[in-house]
C-alpha distance (Angstrom), angle and dihedral (degrees) to the residues before:
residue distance angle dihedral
X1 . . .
X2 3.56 . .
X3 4.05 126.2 .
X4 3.66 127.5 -179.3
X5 3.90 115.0 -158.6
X6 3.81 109.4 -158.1
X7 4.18 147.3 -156.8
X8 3.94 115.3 -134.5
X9 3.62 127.2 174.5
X10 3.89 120.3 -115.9
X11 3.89 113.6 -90.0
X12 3.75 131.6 -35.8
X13 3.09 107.9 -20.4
X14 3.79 117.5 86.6
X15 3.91 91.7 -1.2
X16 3.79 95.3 104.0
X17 4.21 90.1 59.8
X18 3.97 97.5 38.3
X19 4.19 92.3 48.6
X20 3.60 90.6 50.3
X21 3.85 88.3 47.6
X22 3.90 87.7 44.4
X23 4.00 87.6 60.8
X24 3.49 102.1 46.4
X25 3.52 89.5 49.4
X26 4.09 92.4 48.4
X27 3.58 90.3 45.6
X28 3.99 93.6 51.7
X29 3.60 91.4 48.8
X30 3.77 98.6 41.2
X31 3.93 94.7 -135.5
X32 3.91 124.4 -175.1
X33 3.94 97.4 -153.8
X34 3.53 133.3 21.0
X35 3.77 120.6 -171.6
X36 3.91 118.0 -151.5
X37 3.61 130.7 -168.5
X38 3.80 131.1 -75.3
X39 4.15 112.2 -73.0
X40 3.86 84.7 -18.0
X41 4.08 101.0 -171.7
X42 3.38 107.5 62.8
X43 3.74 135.3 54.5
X44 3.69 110.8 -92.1
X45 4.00 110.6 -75.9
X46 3.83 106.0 -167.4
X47 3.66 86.8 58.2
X48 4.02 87.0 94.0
X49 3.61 121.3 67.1
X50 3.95 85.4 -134.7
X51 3.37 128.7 68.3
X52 3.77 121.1 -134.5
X53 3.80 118.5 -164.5
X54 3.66 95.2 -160.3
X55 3.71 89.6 52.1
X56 3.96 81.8 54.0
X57 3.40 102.3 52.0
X58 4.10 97.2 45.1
X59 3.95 77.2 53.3
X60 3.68 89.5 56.5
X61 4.08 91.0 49.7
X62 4.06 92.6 45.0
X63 4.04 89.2 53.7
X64 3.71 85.1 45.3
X65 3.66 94.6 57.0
X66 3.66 101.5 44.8
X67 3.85 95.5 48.4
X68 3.51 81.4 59.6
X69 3.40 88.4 62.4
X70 4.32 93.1 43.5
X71 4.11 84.7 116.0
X72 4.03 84.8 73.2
X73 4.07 96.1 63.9
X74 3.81 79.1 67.1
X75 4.19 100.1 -135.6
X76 3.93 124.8 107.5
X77 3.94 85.1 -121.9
X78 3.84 132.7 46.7
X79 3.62 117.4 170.8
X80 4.04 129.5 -174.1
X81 4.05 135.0 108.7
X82 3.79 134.0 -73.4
X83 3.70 127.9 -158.1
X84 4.31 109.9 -116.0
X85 3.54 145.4 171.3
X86 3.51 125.2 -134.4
X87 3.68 129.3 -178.8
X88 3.92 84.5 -20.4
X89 3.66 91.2 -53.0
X90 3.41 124.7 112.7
X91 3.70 136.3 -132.0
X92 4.10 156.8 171.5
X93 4.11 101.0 -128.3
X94 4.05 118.1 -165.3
X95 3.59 98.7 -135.5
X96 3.91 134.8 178.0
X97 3.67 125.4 -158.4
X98 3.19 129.2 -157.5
X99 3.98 139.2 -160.7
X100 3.63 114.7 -71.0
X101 3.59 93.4 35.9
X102 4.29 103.7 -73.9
X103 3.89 111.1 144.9
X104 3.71 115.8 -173.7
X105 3.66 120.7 -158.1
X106 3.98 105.8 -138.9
X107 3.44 107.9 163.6
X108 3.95 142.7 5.1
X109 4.17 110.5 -146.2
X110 3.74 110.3 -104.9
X111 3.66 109.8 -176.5
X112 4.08 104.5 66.1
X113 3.69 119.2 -174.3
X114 4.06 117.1 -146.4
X115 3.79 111.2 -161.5
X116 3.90 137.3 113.8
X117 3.87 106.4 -54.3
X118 3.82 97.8 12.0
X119 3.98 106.6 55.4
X120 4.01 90.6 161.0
X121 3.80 93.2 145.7
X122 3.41 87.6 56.3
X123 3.34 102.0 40.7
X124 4.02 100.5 47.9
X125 4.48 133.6 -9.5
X126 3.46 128.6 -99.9
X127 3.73 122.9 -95.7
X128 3.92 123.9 -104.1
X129 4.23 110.1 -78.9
X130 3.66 94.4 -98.7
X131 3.81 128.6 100.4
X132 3.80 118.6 -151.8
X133 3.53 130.2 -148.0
X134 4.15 121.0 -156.7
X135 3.80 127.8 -177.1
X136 3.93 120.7 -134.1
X137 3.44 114.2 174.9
X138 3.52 112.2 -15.8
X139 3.70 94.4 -45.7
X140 4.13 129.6 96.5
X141 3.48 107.8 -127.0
X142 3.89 133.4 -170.8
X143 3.55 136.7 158.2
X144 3.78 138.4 -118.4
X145 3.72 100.8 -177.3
X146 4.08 111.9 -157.1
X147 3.33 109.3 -67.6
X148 3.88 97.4 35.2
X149 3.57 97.8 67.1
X150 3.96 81.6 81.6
X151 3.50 89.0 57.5
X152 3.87 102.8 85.8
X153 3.79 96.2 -177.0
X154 3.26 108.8 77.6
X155 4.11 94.9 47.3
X156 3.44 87.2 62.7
X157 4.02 85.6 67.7
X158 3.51 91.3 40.7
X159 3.87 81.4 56.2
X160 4.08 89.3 53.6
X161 3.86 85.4 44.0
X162 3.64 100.0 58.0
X163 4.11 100.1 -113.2
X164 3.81 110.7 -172.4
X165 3.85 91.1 -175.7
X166 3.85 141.4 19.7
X167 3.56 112.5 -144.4
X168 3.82 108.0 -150.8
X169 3.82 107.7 178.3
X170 3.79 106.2 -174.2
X171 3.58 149.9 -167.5
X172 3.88 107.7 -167.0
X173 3.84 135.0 151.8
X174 3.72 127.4 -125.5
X175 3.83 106.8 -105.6
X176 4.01 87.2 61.3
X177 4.29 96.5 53.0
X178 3.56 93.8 111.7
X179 3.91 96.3 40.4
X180 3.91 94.3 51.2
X181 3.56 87.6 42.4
X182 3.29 91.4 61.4
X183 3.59 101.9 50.1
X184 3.85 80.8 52.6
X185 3.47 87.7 67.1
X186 4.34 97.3 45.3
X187 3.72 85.3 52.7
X188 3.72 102.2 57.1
X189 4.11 92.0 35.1
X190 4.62 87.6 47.2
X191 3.78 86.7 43.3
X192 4.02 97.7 39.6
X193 4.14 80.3 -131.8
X194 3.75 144.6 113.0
X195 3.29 117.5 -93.5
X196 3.96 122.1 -146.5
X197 3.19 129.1 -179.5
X198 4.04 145.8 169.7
X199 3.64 136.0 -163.8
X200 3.59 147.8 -176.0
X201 4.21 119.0 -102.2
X202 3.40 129.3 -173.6
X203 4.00 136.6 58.3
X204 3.94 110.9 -28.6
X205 3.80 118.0 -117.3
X206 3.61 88.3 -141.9
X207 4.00 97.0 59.5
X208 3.36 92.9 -113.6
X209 3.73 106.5 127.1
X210 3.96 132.5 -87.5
X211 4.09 110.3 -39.2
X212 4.14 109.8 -125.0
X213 3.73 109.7 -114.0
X214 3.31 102.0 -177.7
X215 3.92 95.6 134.0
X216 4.09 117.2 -171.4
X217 3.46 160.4 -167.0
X218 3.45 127.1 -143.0
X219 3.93 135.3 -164.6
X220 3.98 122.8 -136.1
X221 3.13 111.5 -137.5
X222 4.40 105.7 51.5
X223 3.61 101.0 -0.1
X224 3.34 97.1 -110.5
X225 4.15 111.7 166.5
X226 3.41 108.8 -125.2
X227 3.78 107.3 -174.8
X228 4.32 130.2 -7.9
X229 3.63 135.4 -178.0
X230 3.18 135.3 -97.7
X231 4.05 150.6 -165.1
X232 3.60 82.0 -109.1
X233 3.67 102.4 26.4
X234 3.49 104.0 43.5
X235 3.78 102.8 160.4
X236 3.64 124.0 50.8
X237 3.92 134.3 -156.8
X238 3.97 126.8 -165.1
X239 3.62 126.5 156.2
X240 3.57 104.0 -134.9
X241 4.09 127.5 -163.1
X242 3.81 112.2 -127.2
X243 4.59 84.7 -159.9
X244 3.98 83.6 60.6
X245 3.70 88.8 63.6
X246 3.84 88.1 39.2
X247 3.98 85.9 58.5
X248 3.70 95.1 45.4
X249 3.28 95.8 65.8
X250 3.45 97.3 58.0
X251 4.19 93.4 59.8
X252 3.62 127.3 65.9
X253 3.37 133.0 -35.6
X254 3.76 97.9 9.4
X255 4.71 87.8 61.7
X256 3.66 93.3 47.6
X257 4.03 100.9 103.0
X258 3.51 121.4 -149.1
């Protein structure tokens, strides 16, 4: 299967010109799955210390609209997270799509930072303490949205459940690259997975410095990066081997039991 992971710039402006781009480049290299940033189409909420429920909810109908438009990115599967609202309670839901306009809510992010520039706790509640898994294609797929892929616990039952892929949709500023980067690379050696992820690049609406780009694929079995982003490179192709990650689990650390 092939995956593209991807750099997007923060809201509006720009978006237009880079998800065209995105296409053409899905299209030419005939890609299965392509991962996009973290709540992609709309200018970064948390970066306020105050959380604005109308904000929210035009969110919600911006995410609505461009998933709408998922056929575009040109690749039977597109997977990232959407703002929502359920039973008054709002949320940041993993989701994949898939061609002829299914979307599949897999998993709602947990672990929710609350600091200047990323006020998520604030802003929306963590999802329930479970971490799905959903097959598309051939290939296992589960989610470890931003801040999870610190959270080493739950790829371990990823491990047991047979992940293929981690899908790490992020939104992550510059000075941190090499440290998220990094935990890219624990994630898809704890979990005996790949590990993709996308990010935002570009100026910050909120002020807060350039975001980090620096998009990625990861193998499962040492780590190894296999392909990032880039300013000029911002979309990435691999064809990855869902019986590598099969293998991987069988080798150290992923059979130790606990």
């Amino acid at each position: 299967m092939k995956v593209t992971v991807c750099c997007l710039p923060e809201g509006p402006a720009g978006l237009e010109e880079a998800w065209a781009a995105l296409g053409e480049h899905v299209r030419a290299h005939r890609s299965d799955l392509v991962v996009l940033p973290e709540m992609p189409f709309s200018p970064w909420l948390a970066a306020s210390a105050t959380a604005d429920p109308a904000a929210w909810d035009e969110a919600v109908r911006s995410h609505d609209r461009w998933i709408a438009r998922f056929d575009e990115a040109g690749a039977p599967a597109v997977a990232t997270t959407r703002p929502i609202v359920d039973g008054g309670r709002r949320f940041n839901q993993g989701i994949v799509w898939e061609r002829g306009g299914r979307v599949r809510d897999v998993h709602r992010k947990r672990f929710l930072p609350d600091e200047t520039g990323f006020h998520e706790a604030t802003w929306y509640e963590p999802g329930p303490d479970s971490f799905e898994t959903v097959e598309v294609g051939g290939l296992r797929l589960a989610f470890a949205i931003c801040t999870e892929v610190w959270f080493h616990g739950a790829f371990r039952g990823y491990a047991r459940d047979g992940v293929h892929a981690l899908l790490c949709p992020r939104a992550t500023l510059a000075p941190s690259a090499d440290k998220w980067l990094a935990g890219g690379r624990a994630a898809a050696v704890v979990s005996g997975a790949y590990c993709l992820s996308s990010n935002f690049t570009g100026p910050t609406a909120g002020d807060l410095g350039p975001w980090g780009g620096l998009g990625w694929i990861v193998e499962p079995e040492e780590g190894d990066v296999l392909a990032t982003t880039s300013e000029d490179a911002p979309f990435r192709t691999i064809e990855i081997d869902p019986a590598v990650a099969d293998a991987a689990k069988r080798t150290y650390p992923r059979y130790v039991r606990e």
